[in-house]
C-alpha positions as CSV (number, residue, x, y, z in Angstrom):
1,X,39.3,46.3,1.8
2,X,41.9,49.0,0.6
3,X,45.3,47.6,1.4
4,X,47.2,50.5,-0.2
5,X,46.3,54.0,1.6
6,X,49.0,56.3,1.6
7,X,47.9,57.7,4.6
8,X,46.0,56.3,8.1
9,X,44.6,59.5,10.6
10,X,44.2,57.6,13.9
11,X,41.8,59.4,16.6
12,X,42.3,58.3,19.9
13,X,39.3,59.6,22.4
14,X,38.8,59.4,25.6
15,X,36.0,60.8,27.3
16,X,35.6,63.6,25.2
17,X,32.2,63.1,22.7
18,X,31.2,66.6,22.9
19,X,34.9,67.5,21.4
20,X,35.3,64.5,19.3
21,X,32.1,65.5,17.0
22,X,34.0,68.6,15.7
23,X,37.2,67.2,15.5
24,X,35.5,64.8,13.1
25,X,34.3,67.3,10.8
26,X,37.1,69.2,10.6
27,X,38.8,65.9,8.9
28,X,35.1,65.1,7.0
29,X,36.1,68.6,5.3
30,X,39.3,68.1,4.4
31,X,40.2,67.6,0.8
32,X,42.1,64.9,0.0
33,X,41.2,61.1,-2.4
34,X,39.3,58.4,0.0
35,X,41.7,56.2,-1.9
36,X,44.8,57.8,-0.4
37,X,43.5,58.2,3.3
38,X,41.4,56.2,6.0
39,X,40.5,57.3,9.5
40,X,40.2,55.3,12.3
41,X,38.4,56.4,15.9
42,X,40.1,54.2,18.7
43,X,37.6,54.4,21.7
44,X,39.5,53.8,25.1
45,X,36.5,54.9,26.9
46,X,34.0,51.7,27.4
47,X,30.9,53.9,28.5
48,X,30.7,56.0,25.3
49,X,30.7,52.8,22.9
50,X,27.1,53.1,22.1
51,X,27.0,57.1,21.9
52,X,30.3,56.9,19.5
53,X,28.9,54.7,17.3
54,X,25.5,56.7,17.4
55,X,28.4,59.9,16.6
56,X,30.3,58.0,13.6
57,X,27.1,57.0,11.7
58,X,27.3,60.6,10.7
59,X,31.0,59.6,8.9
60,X,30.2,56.4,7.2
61,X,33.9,55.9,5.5
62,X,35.6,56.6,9.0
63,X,36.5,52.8,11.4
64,X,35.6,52.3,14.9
65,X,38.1,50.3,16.4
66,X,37.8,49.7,20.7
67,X,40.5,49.6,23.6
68,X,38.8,49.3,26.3
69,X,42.3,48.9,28.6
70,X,43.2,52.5,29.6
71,X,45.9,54.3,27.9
72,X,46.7,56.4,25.3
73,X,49.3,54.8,23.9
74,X,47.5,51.0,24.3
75,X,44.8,53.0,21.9
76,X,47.4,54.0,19.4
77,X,49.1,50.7,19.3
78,X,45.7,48.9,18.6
79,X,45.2,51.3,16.1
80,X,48.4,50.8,14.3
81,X,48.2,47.2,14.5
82,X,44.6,47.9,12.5
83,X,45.8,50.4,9.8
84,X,46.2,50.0,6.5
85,X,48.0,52.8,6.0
86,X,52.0,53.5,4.4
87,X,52.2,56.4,7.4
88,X,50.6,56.8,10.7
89,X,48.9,60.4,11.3
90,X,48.0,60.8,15.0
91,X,45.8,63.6,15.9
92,X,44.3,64.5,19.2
93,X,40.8,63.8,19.7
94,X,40.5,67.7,20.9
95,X,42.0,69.0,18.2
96,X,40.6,71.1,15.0
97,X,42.2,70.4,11.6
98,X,42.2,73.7,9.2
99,X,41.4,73.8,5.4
100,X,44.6,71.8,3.1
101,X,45.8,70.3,5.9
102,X,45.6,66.6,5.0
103,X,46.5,67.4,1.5
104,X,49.8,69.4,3.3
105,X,50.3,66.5,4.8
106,X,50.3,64.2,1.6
107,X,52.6,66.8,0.2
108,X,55.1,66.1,2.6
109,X,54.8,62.1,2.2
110,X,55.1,62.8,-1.3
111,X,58.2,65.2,-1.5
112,X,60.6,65.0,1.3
113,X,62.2,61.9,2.8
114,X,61.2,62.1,6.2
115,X,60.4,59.2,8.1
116,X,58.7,61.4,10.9
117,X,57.4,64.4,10.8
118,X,54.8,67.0,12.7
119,X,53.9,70.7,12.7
120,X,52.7,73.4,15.0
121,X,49.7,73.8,17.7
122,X,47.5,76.7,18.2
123,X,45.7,77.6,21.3
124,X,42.1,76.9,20.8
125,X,40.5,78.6,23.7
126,X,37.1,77.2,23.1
127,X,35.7,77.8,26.8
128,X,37.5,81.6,27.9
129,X,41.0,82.1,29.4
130,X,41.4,83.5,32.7
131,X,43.2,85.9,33.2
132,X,46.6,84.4,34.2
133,X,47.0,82.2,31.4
134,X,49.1,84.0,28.7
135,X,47.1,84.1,25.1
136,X,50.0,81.8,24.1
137,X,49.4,78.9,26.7
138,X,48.5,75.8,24.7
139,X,50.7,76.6,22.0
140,X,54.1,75.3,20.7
141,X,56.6,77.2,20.0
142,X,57.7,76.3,16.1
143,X,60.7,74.6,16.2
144,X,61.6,75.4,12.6
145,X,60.7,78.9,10.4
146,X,60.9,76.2,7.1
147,X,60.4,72.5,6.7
148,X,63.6,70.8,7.4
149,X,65.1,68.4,9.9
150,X,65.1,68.0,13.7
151,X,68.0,67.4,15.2
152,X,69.1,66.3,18.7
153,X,66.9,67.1,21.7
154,X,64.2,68.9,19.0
155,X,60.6,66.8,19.0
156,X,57.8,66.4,17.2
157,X,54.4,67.5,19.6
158,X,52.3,64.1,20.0
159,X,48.8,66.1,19.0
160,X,50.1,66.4,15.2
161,X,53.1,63.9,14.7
162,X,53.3,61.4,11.4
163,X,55.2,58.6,11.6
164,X,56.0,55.9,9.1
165,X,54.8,52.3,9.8
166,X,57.8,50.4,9.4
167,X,59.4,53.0,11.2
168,X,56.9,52.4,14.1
169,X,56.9,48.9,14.0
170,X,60.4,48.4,13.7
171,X,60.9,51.0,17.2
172,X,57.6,48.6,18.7
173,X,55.3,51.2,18.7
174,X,54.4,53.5,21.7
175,X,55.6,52.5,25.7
176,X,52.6,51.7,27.6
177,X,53.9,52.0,31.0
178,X,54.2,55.9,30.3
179,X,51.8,58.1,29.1
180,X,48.0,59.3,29.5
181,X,46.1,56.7,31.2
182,X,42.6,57.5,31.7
183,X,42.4,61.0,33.5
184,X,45.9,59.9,34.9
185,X,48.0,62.6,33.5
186,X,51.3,61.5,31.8
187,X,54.1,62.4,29.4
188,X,57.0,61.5,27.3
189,X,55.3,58.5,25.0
190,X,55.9,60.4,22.0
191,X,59.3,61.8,22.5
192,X,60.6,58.3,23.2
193,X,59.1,57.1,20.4
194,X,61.2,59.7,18.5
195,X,64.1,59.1,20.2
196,X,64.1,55.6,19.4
197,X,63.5,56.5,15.7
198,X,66.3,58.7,15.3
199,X,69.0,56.0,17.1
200,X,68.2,53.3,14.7
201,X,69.2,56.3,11.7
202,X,65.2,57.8,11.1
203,X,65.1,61.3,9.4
204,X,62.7,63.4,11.8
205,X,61.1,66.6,10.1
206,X,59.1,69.5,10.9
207,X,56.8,71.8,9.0
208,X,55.4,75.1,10.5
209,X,52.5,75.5,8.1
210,X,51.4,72.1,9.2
211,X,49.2,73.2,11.9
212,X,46.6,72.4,14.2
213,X,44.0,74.1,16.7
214,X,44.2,72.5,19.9
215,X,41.8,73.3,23.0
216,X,42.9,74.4,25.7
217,X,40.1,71.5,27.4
218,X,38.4,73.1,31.0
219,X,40.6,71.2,33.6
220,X,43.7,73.1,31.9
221,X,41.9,76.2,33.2
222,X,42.2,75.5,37.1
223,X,45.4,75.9,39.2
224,X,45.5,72.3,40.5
225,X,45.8,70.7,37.5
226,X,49.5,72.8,36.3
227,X,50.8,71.6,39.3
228,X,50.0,68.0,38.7
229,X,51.3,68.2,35.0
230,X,54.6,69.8,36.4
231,X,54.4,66.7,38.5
232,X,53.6,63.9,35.9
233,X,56.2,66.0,33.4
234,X,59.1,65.1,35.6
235,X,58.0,61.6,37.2
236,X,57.7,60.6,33.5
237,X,60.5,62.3,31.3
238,X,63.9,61.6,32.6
239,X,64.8,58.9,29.5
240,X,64.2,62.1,27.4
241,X,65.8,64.4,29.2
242,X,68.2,62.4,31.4
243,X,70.6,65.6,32.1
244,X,67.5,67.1,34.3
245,X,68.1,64.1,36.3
246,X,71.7,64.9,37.4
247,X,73.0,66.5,40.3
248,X,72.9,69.6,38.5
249,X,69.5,68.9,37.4
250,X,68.3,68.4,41.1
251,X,70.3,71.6,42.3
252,X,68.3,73.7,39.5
253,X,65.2,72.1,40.8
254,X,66.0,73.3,43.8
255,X,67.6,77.0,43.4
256,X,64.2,77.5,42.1
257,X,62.2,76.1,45.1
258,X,63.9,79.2,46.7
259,X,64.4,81.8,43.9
260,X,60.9,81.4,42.2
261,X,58.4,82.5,45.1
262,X,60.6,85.6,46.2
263,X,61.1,86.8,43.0
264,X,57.2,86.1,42.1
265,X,56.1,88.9,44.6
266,X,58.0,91.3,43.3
267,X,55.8,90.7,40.1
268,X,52.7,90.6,41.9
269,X,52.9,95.1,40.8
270,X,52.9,93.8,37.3
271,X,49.9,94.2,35.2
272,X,50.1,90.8,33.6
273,X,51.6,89.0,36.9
274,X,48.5,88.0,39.2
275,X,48.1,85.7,42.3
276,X,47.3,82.7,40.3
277,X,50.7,83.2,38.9
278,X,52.7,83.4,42.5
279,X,51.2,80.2,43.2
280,X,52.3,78.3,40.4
281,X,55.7,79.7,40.5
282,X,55.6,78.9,44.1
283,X,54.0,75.6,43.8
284,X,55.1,73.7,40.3
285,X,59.2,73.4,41.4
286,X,57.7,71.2,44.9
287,X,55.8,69.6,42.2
288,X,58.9,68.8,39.7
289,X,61.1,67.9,42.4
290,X,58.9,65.5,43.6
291,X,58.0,63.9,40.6
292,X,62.0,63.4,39.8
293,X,62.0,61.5,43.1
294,X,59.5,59.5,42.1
295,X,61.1,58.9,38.6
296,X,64.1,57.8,40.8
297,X,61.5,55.8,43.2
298,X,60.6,53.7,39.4
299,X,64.0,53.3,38.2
């Protein structure tokens, strides 16, 4: 077997073989050298072995690899430890990769001496948006208008992120106790990952024109499940943002508990501020306070 790729793309799916098919094709299409690049499907979801296989007969050069323990980050890990690969790429098993991309990718291996790197996400809204989610929900802001380096609290987003492999093996790969986990939302795997990178002296980069579609999947199109991200974001992000986590952090929390819902029905006149939106705005700060106790609960 080929023990000198430049470049593994790791697929970590859970649950999602309807999604999974295109995301495949959209790297089947890419142009780049088989030589250079291998991809590797983790499966962290044990009822859709036999369908996934059925699935990646249709990409003969692509690995299966299995994790049946839940968690996204126990799936990467496994997938790591499997590569054969100089870099790591780690792309979300809902996302859709556009024309060059791998090759931009390569590019960046190739030219710049980052030992991280990622790119920018664009909404994919493959099932409708209602009407209260703005047309930019889903995606991420770019950090950068150039390639160039990230600096202090700037991140790479963990649905397009490249990462050496001494780098991640030398930082132990991805936390498992945070994280997705199943259908269990969580946070923060990624960003600690990059923390970790940058303490022990890792250059992080960023490329706008590195980008990705990303679906905005059906569950991020009901009410409930905002407020339990809010909730998950803060039970599972105060080692990357610790200053959240201060008294000041807690009194912000809470000067929004008050200012948010009274300030949201003066909006409700707005033609682009609905009753969906009150509730989130009334809702999510209960639901970041409380997952900051929680985090508190842990530590």
């Amino acid at each position: 077997m080929n023990q000198d790729f430049e470049l593994s793309i790791l697929v970590c799916t859970y649950n999602r073989l309807d999604i999974l098919g295109d995301c495949l094709r959209s790297i089947q299409k890419q142009d780049y050298e088989e030589r250079k690049v291998e991809v590797i499907v983790v499966n962290n979801y044990p009822s859709d072995n036999q369908r996934i296989e059925v699935l990646l007969k249709e990409f003969p050069s692509f690995r299966l690899i299995y994790q049946p323990s839940p968690g996204l980050s126990k799936a990467r890990n496994i997938g790591i430890a499997n590569s054969l690969g100089r870099w790591i790429g780690f792309i979300d098993d809902d996302a859709i990769l556009p024309a060059g991309f791998i090759e931009k990718a390569l590019e960046i291996i190739e030219e710049d001496k980052f030992d991280c790197f990622g790119g920018g996400i664009a909404s994919w809204w493959r099932y409708g948006r209602p009407r209260w989610l703005s047309e930019d929900y889903g995606s991420k802001p770019k950090i950068l208008t150039h390639r160039g380096q990230l600096i202090n609290q700037q991140f790479n987003w963990g649905s397009n992120i490249f990462i050496r492999k001494v780098a991640l093996d030398d930082v132990g790969g991805f936390p498992e106790n945070i994280g997705m986990k199943g259908n269990k939302i969580g946070y923060a795997a990624e960003n600690l990952v990059q923390i970790k990178l940058r303490a022990k002296g890792y250059i992080l980069g960023f490329d706008p024109t590195l980008e990705v579609d990303h679906l905005v999947n059906k569950h991020k199109l009901r009410l409930k499940w905002h407020i339990k991200s809010a909730y998950a974001t803060a039970r599972d992000g105060r080692d990357v943002y610790p200053i959240d986590y201060t008294l000041s952090g807690y009194c912000k929390t809470l000067r929004r508990l008050i200012a948010a819902p009274i300030k949201g029905i003066f909006q409700l006149a707005s033609t682009n501020y609905y009753w969906e939106n009150w509730i989130l705005d009334t809702c999510i700060p209960w639901a970041q306070l409380l997952g900051k106790l929680r985090s508190a609960v842990k530590s």
